[in-house]
N, CA, C and O of each residue as an XYZ file, in Angstrom:
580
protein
N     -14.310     15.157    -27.497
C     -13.564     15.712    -26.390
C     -12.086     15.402    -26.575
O     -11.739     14.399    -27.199
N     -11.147     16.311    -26.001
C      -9.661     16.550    -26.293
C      -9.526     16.390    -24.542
O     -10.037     17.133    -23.705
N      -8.789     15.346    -24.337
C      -7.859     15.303    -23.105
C      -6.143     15.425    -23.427
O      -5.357     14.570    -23.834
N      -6.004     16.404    -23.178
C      -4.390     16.642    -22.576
C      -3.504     16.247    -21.355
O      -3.698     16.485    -20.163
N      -2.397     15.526    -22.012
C      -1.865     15.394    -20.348
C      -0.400     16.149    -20.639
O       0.201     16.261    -21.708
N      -0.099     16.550    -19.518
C       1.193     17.914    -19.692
C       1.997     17.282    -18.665
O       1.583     17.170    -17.510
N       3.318     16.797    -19.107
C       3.933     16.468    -17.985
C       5.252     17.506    -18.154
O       5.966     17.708    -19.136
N       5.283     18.057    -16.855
C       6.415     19.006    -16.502
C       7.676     19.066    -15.751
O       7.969     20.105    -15.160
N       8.419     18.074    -15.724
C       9.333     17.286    -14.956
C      10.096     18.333    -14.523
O      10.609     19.138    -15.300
N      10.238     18.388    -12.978
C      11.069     20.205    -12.550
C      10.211     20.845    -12.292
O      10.131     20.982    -11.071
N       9.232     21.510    -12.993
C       8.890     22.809    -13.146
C       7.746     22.791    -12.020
O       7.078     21.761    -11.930
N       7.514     23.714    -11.275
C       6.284     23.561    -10.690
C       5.223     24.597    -11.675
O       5.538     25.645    -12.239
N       3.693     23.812    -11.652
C       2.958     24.082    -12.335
C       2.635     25.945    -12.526
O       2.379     26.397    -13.642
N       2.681     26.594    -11.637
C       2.683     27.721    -11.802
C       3.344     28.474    -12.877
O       2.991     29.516    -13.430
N       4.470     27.663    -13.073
C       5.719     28.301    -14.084
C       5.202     27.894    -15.684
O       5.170     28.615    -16.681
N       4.949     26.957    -15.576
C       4.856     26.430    -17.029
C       3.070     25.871    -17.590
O       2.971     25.211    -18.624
N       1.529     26.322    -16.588
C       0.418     26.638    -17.124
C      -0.093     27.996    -18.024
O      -1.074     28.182    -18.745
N       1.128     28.902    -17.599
C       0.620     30.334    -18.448
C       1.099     30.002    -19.739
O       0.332     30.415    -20.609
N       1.829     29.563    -20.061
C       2.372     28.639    -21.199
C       0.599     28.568    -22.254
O       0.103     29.375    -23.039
N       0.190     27.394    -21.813
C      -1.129     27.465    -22.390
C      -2.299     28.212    -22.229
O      -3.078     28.403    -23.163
N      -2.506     28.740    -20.851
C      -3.756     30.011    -21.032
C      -3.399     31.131    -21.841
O      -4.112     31.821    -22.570
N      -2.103     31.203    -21.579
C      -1.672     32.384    -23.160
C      -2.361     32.084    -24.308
O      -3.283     32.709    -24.833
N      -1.722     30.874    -24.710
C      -2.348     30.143    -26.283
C      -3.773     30.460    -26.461
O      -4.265     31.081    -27.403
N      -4.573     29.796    -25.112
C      -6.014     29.776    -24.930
C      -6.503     31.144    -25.395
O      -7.146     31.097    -26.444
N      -6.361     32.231    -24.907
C      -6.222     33.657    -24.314
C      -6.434     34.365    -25.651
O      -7.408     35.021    -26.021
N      -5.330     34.088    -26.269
C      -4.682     34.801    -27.771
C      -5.877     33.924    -29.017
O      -6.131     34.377    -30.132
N      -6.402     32.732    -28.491
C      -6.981     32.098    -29.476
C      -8.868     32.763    -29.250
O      -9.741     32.769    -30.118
N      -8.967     33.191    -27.973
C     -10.439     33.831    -27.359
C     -11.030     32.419    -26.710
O     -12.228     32.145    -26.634
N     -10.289     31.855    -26.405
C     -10.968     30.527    -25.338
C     -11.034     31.464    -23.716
O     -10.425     32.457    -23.319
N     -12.009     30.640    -23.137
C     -11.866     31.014    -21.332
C     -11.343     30.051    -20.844
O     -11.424     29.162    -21.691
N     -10.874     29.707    -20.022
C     -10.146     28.593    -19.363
C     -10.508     28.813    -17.652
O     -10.452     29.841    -16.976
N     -10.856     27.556    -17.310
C     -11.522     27.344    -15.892
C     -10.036     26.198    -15.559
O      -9.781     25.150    -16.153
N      -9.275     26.829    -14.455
C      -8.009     26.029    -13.906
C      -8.537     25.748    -12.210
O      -8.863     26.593    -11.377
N      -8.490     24.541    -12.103
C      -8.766     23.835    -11.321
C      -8.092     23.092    -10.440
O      -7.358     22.264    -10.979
N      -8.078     23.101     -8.774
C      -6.567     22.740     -8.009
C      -7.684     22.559     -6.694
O      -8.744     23.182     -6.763
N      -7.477     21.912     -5.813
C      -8.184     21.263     -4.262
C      -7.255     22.852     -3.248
O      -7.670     23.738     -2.501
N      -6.289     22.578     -3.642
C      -5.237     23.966     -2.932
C      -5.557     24.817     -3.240
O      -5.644     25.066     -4.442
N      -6.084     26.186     -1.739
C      -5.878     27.109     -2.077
C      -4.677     28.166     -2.791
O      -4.707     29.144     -3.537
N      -3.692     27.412     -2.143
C      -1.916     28.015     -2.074
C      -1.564     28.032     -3.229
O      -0.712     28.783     -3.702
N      -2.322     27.024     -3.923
C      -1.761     26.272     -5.468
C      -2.467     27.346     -6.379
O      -1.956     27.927     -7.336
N      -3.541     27.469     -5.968
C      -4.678     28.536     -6.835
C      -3.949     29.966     -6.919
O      -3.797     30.545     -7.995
N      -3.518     30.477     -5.709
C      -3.073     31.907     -5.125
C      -1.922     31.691     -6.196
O      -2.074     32.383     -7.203
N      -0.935     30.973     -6.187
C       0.173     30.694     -6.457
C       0.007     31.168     -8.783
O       0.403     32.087     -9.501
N      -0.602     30.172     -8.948
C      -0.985     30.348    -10.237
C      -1.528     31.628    -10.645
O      -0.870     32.348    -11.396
N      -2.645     31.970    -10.227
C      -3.237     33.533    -10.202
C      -2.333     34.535    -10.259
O      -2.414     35.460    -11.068
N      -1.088     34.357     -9.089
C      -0.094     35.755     -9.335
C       0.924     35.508    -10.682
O       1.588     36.383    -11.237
N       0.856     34.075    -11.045
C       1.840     33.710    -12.157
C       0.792     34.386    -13.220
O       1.258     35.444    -13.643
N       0.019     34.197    -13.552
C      -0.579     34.559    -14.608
C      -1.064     35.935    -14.733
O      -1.639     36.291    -15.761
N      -0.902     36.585    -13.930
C      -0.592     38.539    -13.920
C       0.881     38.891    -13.983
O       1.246     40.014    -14.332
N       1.782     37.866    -13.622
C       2.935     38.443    -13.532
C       3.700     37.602    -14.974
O       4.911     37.791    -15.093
N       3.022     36.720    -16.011
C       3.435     36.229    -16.398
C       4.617     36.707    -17.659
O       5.593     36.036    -17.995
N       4.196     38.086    -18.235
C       4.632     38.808    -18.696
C       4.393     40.336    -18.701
O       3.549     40.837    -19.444
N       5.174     41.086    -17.831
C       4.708     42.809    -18.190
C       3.504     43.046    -19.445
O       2.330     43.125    -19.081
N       3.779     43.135    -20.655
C       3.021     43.456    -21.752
C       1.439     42.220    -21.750
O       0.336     42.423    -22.257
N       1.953     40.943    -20.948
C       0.955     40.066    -21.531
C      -0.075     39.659    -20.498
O      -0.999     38.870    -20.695
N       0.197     40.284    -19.396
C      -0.348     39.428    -17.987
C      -2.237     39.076    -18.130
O      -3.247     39.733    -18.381
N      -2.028     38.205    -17.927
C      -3.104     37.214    -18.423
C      -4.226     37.482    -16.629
O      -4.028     37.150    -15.461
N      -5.136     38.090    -17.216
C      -6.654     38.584    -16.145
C      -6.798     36.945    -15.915
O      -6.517     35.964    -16.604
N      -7.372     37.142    -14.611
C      -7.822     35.679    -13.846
C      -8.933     36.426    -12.647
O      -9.276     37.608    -12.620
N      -9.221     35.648    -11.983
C     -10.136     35.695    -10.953
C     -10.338     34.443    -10.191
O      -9.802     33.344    -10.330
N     -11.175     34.832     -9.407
C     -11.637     33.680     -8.589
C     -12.727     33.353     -8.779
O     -13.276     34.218     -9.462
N     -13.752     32.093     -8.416
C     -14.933     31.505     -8.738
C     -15.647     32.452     -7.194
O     -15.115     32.890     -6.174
N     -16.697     32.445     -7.577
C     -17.411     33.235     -6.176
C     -17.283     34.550     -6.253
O     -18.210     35.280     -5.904
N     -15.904     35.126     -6.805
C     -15.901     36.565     -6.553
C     -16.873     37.067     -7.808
O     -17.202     36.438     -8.814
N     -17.269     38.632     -7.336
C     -18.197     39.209     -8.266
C     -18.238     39.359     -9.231
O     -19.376     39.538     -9.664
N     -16.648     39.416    -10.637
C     -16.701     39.223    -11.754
C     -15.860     38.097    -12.200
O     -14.776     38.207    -12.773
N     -16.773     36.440    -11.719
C     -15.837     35.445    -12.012
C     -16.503     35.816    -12.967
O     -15.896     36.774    -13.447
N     -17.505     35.599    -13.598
C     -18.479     35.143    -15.168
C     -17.787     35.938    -16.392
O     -17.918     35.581    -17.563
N     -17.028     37.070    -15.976
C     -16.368     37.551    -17.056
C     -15.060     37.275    -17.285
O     -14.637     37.326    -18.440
N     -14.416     37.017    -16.468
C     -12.816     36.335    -16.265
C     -12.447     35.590    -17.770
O     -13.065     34.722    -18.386
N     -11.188     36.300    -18.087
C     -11.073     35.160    -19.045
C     -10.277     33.593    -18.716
O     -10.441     32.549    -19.346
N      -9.419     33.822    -17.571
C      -9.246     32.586    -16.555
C      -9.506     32.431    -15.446
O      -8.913     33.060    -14.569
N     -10.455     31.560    -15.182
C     -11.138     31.343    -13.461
C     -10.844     30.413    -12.867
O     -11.141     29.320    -13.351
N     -10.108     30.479    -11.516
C      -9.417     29.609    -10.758
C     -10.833     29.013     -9.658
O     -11.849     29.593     -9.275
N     -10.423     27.927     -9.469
C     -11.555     27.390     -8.709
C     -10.633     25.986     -7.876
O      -9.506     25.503     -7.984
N     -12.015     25.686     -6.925
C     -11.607     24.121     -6.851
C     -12.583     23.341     -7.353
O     -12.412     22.125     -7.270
N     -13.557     23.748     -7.849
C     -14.550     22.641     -8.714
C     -14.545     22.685    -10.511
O     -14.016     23.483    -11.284
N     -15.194     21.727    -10.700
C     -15.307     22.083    -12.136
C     -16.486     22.803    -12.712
O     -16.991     22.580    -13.813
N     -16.866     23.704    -11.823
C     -18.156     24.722    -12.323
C     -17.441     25.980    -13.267
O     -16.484     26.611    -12.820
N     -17.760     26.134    -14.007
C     -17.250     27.030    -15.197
C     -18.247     27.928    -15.262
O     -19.106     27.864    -16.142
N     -18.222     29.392    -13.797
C     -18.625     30.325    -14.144
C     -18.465     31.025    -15.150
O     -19.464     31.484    -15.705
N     -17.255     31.275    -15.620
C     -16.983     31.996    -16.935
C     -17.423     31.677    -18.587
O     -17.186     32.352    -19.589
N     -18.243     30.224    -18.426
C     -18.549     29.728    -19.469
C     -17.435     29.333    -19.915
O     -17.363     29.490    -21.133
N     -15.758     28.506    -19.058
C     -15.308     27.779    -20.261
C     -15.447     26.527    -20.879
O     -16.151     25.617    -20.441
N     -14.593     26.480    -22.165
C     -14.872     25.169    -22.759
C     -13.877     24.364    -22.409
O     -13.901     23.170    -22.712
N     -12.886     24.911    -21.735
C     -11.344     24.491    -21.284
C     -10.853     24.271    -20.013
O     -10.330     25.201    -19.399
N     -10.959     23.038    -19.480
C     -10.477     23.082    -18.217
C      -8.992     22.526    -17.876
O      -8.494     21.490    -18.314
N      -8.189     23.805    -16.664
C      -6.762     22.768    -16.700
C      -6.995     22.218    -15.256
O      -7.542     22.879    -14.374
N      -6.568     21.052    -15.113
C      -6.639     19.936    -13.996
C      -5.062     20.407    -13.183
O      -4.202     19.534    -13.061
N      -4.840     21.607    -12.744
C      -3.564     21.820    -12.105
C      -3.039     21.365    -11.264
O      -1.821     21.412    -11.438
N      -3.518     20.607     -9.768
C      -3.302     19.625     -9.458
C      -2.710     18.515     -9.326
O      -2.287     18.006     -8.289
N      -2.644     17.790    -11.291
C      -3.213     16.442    -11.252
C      -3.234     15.368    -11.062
O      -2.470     14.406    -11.149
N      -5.351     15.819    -10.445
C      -6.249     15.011     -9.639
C      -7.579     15.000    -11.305
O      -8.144     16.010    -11.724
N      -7.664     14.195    -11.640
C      -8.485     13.999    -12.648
C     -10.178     13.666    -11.852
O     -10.496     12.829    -11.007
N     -10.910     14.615    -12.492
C     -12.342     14.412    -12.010
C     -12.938     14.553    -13.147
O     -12.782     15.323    -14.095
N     -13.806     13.501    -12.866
C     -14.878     13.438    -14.374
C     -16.135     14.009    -14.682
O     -17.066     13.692    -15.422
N     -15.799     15.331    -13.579
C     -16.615     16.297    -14.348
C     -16.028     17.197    -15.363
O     -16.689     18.074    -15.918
N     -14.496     16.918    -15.653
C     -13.818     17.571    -16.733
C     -14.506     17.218    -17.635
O     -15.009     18.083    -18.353
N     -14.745     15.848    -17.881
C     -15.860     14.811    -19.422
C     -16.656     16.301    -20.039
O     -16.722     16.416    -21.263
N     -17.185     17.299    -19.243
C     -18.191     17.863    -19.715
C     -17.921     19.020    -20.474
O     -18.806     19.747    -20.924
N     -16.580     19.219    -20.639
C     -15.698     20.050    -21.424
C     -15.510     19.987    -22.734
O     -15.800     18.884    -23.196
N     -15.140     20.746    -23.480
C     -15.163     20.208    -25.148
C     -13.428     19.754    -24.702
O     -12.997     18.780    -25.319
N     -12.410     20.454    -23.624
C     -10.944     19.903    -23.892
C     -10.444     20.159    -22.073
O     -10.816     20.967    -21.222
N      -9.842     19.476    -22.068
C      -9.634     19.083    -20.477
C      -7.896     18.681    -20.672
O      -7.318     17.967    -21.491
N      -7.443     19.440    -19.600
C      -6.018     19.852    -19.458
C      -5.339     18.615    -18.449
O      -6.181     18.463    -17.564
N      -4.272     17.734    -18.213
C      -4.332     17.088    -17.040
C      -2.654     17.422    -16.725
O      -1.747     16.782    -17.257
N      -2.418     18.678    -15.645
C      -1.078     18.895    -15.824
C      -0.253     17.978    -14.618
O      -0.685     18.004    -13.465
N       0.925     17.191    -14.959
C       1.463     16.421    -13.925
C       2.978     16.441    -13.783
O       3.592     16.646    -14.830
N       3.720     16.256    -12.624
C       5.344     15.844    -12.771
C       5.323     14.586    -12.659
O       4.264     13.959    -12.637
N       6.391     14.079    -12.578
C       7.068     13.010    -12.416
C       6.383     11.707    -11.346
O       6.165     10.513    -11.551
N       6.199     12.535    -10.235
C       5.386     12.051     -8.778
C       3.892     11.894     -9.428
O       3.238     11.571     -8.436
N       3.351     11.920    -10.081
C       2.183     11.808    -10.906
C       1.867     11.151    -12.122
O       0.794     11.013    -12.709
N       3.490     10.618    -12.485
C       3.012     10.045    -13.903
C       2.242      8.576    -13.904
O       1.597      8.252    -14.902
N       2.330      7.694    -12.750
C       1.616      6.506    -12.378
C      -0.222      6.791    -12.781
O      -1.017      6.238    -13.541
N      -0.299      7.888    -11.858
C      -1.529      8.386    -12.015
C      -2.381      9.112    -13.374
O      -3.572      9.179    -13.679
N      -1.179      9.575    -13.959
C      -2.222     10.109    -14.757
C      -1.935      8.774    -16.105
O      -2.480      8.954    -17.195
N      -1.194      7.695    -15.914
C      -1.240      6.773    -16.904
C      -2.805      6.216    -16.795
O      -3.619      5.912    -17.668
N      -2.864      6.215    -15.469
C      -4.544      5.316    -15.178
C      -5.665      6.271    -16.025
O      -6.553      5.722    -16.678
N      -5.549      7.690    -15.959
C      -6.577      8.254    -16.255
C      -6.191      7.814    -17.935
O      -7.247      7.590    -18.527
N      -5.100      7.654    -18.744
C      -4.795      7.503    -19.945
C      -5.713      6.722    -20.660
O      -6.408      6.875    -21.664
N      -5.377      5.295    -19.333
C      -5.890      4.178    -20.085
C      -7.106      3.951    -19.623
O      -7.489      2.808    -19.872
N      -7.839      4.592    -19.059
C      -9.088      5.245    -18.824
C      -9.939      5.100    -20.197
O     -10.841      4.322    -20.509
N      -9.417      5.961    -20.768
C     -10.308      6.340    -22.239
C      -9.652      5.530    -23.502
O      -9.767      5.834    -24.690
N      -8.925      4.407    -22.939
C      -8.538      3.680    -24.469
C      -9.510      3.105    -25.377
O      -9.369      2.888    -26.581
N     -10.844      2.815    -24.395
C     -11.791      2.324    -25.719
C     -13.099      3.478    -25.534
O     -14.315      3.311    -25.633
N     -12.572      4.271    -25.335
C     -13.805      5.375    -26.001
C     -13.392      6.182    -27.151
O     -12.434      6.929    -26.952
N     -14.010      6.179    -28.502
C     -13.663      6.405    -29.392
C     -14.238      7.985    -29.480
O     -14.230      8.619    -30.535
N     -14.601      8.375    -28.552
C     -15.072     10.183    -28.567
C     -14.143     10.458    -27.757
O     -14.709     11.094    -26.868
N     -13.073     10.377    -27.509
C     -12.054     10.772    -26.872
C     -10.709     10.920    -27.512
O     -10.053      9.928    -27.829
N     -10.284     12.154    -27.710
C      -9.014     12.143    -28.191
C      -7.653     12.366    -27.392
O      -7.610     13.446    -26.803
N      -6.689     11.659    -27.281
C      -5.640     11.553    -26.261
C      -4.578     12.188    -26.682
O      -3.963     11.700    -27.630
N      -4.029     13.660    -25.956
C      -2.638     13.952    -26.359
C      -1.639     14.277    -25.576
O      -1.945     15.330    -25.016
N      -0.732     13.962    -25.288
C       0.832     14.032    -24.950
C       1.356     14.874    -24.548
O       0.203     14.778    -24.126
N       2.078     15.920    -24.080
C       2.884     16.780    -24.521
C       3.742     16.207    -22.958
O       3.305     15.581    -21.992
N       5.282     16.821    -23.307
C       6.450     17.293    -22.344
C       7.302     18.366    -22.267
O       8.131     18.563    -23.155
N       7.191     19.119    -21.264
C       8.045     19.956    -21.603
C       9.831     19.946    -21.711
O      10.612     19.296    -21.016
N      10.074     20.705    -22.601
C      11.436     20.292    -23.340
C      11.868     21.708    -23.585
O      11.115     22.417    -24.252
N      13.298     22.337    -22.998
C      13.234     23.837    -23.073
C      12.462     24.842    -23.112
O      12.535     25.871    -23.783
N      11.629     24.458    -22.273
C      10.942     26.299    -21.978
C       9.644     25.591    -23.360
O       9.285     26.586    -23.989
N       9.164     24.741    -23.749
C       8.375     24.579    -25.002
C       7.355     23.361    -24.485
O       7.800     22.321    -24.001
N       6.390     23.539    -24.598
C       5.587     21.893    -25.139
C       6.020     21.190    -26.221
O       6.367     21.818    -27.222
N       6.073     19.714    -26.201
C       6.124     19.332    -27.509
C       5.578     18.070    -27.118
O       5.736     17.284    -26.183
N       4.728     18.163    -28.384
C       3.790     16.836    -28.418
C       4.545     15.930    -28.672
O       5.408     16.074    -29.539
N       4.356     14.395    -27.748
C       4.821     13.410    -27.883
C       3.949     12.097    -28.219
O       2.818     11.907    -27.773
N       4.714     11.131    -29.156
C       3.611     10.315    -29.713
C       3.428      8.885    -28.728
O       2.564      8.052    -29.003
């Protein structure tokens, strides 16, 4: 398993998750994005149709009639109607039903970095766990060591 943590200092998450369901998207992953907020969900959903004219990235909702085909399904649980292998923690609120993912997203600002250090050092001695970094830095991810 691949845990990601995305810290986005500024940006609210809406702006800078299509960032990676693109990647996901373009690579043929499904991605199940995950938030307790409805507002937060609504909010993301129109980012990711509006994310680019040519590119706008299909989403849905969990419950509605074609979540299972969605290639990104917004929810508040970690049930992965769509069959993904990818969950983003938009939120982040880390729940360990992400564990059941082959790669689990944990996106946070600043007001969150306390928290998602705990989930970090969470998995320091599980050796089936791989831990990665990123910050955003001009409009880019970049993995940090």
């Amino acid at each position: 398993m691949r845990v990601g943590f995305y810290l986005a200092p500024g940006q609210p998450v809406e702006r800078v998750l299509p960032l990676i369901a693109r990647a996901a998207a373009k690579a043929g992953q499904r991605m199940l994005v995950v938030a307790e907020s409805d507002d937060l969900l609504d909010r993301i959903g129109g980012a990711l149709w509006e994310f680019a004219p040519a590119e706008f990235l299909a989403n849905g909702r969990a419950g509605d009639p074609h979540a299972a085909h969605q290639p990104v399904l917004l929810s508040r649980t970690c049930a992965a109607e769509n069959d993904a292998k990818l969950v983003a923690l938009a939120d982040g609120i880390w729940r360990e039903e992400a564990e059941g993912f082959e790669r689990a997203l944990l996106f946070f600002d600043e007001s969150g970095r306390e928290a998602a250090r705990e989930v970090w050092r969470r998995f320091d001695s599980r050796e089936d766990v791989e831990r990665e970094f990123y910050e955003l830095d001009g409009g880019k991810w970049q993995r940090r060591r």
